[in-house]
Each structure stands twice: as structure tokens, then as C-alpha cells.
C-alpha positions in Angstrom: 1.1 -43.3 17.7 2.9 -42.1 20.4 3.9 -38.7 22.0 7.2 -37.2 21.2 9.2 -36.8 23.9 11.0 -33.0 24.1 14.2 -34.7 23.1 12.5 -35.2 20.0 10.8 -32.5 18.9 13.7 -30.4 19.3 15.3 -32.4 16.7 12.9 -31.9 14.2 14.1 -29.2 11.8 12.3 -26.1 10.6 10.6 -27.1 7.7 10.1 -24.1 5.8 12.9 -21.7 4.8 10.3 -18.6 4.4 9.9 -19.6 8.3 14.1 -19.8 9.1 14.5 -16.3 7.4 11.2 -14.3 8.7 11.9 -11.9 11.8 14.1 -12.7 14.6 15.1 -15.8 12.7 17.2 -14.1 10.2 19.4 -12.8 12.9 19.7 -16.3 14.3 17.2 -15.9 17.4 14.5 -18.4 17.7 11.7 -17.5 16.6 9.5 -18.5 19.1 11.6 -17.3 21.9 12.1 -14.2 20.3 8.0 -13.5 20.7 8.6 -13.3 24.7 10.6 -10.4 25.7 11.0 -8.9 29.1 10.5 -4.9 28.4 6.8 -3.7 27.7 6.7 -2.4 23.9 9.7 -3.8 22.2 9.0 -4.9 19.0 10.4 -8.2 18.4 9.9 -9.0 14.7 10.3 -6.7 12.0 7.0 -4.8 10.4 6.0 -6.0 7.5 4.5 -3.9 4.3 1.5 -4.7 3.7 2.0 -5.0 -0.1 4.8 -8.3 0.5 1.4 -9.9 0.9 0.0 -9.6 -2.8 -0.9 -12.4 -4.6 1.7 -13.4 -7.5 -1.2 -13.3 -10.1 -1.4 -9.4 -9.1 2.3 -9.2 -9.2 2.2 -10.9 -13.1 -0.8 -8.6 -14.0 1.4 -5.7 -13.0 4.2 -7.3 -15.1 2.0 -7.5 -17.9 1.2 -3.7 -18.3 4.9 -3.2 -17.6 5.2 -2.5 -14.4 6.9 -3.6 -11.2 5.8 -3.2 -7.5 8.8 -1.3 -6.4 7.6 1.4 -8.4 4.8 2.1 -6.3 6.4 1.3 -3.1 7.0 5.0 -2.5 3.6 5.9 -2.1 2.9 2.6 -0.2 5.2 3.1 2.1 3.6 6.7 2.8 0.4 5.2 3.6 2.2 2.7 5.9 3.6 6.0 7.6 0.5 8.2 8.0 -0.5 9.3 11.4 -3.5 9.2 13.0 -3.9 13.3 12.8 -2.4 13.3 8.9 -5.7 11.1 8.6 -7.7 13.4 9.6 -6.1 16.1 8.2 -6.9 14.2 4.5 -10.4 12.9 5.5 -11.3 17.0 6.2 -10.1 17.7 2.8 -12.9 15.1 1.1 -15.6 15.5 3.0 -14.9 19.2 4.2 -12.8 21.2 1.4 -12.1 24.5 2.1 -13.1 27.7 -0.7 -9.3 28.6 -0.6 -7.1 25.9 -1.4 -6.9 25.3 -5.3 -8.1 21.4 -4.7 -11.7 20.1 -4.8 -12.7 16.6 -4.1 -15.4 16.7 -6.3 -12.9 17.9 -9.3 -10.5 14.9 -8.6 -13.1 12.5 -9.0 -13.7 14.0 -12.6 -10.3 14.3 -13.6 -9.8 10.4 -11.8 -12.5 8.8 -14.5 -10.5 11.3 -17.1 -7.4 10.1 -16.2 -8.7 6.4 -16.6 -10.1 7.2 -20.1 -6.9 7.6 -21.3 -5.6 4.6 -19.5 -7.9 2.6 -21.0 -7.4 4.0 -24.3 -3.4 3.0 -24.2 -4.4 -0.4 -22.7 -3.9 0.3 -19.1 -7.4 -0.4 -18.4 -6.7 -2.8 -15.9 -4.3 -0.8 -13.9 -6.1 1.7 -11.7 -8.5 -1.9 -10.4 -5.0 -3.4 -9.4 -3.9 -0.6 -7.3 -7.2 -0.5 -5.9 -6.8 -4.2 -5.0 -3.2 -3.6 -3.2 -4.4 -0.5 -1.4 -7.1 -2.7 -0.3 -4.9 -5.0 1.3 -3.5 -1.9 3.4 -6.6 -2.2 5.7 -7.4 -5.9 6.2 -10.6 -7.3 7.8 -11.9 -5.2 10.8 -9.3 -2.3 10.6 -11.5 -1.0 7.9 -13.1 2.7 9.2 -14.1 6.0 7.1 -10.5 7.1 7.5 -9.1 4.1 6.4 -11.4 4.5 2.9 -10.5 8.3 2.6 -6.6 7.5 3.4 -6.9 4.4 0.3 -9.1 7.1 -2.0 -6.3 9.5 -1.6 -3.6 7.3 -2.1 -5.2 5.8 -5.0 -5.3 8.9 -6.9 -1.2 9.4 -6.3 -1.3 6.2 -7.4 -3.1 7.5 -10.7 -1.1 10.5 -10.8 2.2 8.1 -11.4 0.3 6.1 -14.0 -0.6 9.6 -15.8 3.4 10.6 -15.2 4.2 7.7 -17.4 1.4 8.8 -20.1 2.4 12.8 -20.0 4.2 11.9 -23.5 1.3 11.2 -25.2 -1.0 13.5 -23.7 0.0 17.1 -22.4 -3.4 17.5 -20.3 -1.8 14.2 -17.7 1.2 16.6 -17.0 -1.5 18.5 -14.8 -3.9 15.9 -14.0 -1.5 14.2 -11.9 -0.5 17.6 -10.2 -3.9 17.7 -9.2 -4.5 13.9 -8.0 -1.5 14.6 -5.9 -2.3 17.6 -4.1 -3.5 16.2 -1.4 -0.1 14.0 0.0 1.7 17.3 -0.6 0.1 19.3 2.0 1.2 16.7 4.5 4.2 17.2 6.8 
């Protein structure tokens, strides 16, 4: 087998459409020119969530309890846009909580296995694993640090707090659990 000349390569189409539409592709820039850019810090393809990477079995087990991924995406898209000092600012509030703010981390836990009680009594059992699993993904493979595990803790209890939202109607006693497994994201900026 030969070598293909330039010529020839170049007449080889894309063979993926996922690959024609992702990034600087979808505004008809090739792709692989695209990647080299003159000016230091210009971002040349478009960030990508990190929950467009679950897997489709996640995304039908979702489906199953009657859910949908947009209606977390709020609060994944707030953990996408945490800071580096908002981090710490959370991190302090689990491992450090202070006398006079009505939130303790120790409580939230208890009212987090409460809260899963009566998700598991409804048939939701499976839920609060699966949000786990896609919080997971936020962090892959050596990005994973103390304040990455606080940040996913924290945002899987808002997480929680959304799935006890949904259950307020059968139980009064979610209404304020889910208050409470939110504090924390509302005393950010």
C-alpha cells in the first residue's frame, strides 16, 4: 500500500458529522486550522459542559424516573462557573462551619439520608446515585482535589434539594429540607 499523496488526502471527506459540527467547524473554519491561532489565550473551540458527556444509559435511567437532563442543568452549569475563591469559600463551610450561620454540615448529611428515605420510598431510589455519577464526571481523572469533592458534595445536595422540590406535595417536611440542602449555593456571589 502506498502513501497518499497531499492531493489525496485532502479529498477525503470528513467522516463523521458529530466531527463537521463540533467547534470551529460549525462556523465553517477547519477544524484543524482553527486549533493554531496567532494571539496567546484565545479560545478557539467552544467549552463544552461536562454533562454532554453522559452515557445514554444514564440519560434513559433519568428518563425512567421522569426526568430530563435540562432540568438539572441549572445547577450544573453553576458548578461549571464556580471560582477558585467561591471553592474555598464552600470547602470552609464543611470542614470549618461557623456558630452563627443557621447551616451545619453535619445536619445536612442527616437531613441528605432523610431526604433519600423518602426518595426511596416513592421509587426514586436510584436518583440521588445518578446525580452522583454526573457530578462525578465534572472532575475527570487527575483534576480530582479536596475542593473538587467538597464543590460535587455541595452540589449534590442542590441536586437533592430539587428532587425534594418535586416531592414537597407529598411530604410538607421536603419544603424545608431542600431550603436547607441549598444553603450553601446561596451565600455565593
Amino acid at each position: 500500500m502506498s502513501n497518499p499523496t497531499p492531493e489525496e488526502l485532502e479529498q477525503i471527506p470528513y467522516p463523521d458529522e458529530a466531527f463537521n459540527t463540533w467547534g470551529a467547524a460549525a462556523i465553517g473554519v477547519d477544524p484543524l486550522l482553527a486549533s493554531f491561532t496567532s494571539r496567546p489565550y484565545q479560545s478557539v473551540r467552544p467549552h463544552v459542559p461536562f454533562y454532554r458527556f453522559a452515557s445514554y444509559p444514564d440519560i434513559l435511567d433519568l428518563r425512567k424516573h421522569g426526568y430530563e437532563m435540562e432540568r438539572f442543568v441549572p445547577i450544573f452549569d453553576r458548578l461549571e462557573d464556580v471560582r477558585y475563591r467561591q471553592a474555598l469559600e464552600l470547602s470552609d463551610m464543611l470542614h470549618y462551619p461557623n456558630p452563627m450561620t443557621p447551616w451545619n454540615p453535619r445536619r445536612a448529611k442527616e437531613i441528605e439520608f432523610e431526604v433519600r428515605a423518602q426518595l426511596h420510598e416513592h421509587g426514586f431510589g436510584d436518583m440521588p446515585t445518578l446525580l452522583r455519577r454526573f457530578l462525578g464526571k465534572a472532575f475527570p481523572g487527575d483534576t480530582i482535589s479536596y475542593l473538587s469533592v467538597d464543590l460535587i458534595t455541595i452540589f449534590f445536595w442542590a441536586a437533592m434539594a430539587e428532587l425534594a422540590d418535586d416531592l414537597a406535595w407529598r411530604s410538607d417536611a421536603l419544603r424545608w429540607k431542600a431550603a436547607y440542602l441549598r444553603f450553601p449555593l446561596l451565600t455565593l456571589d
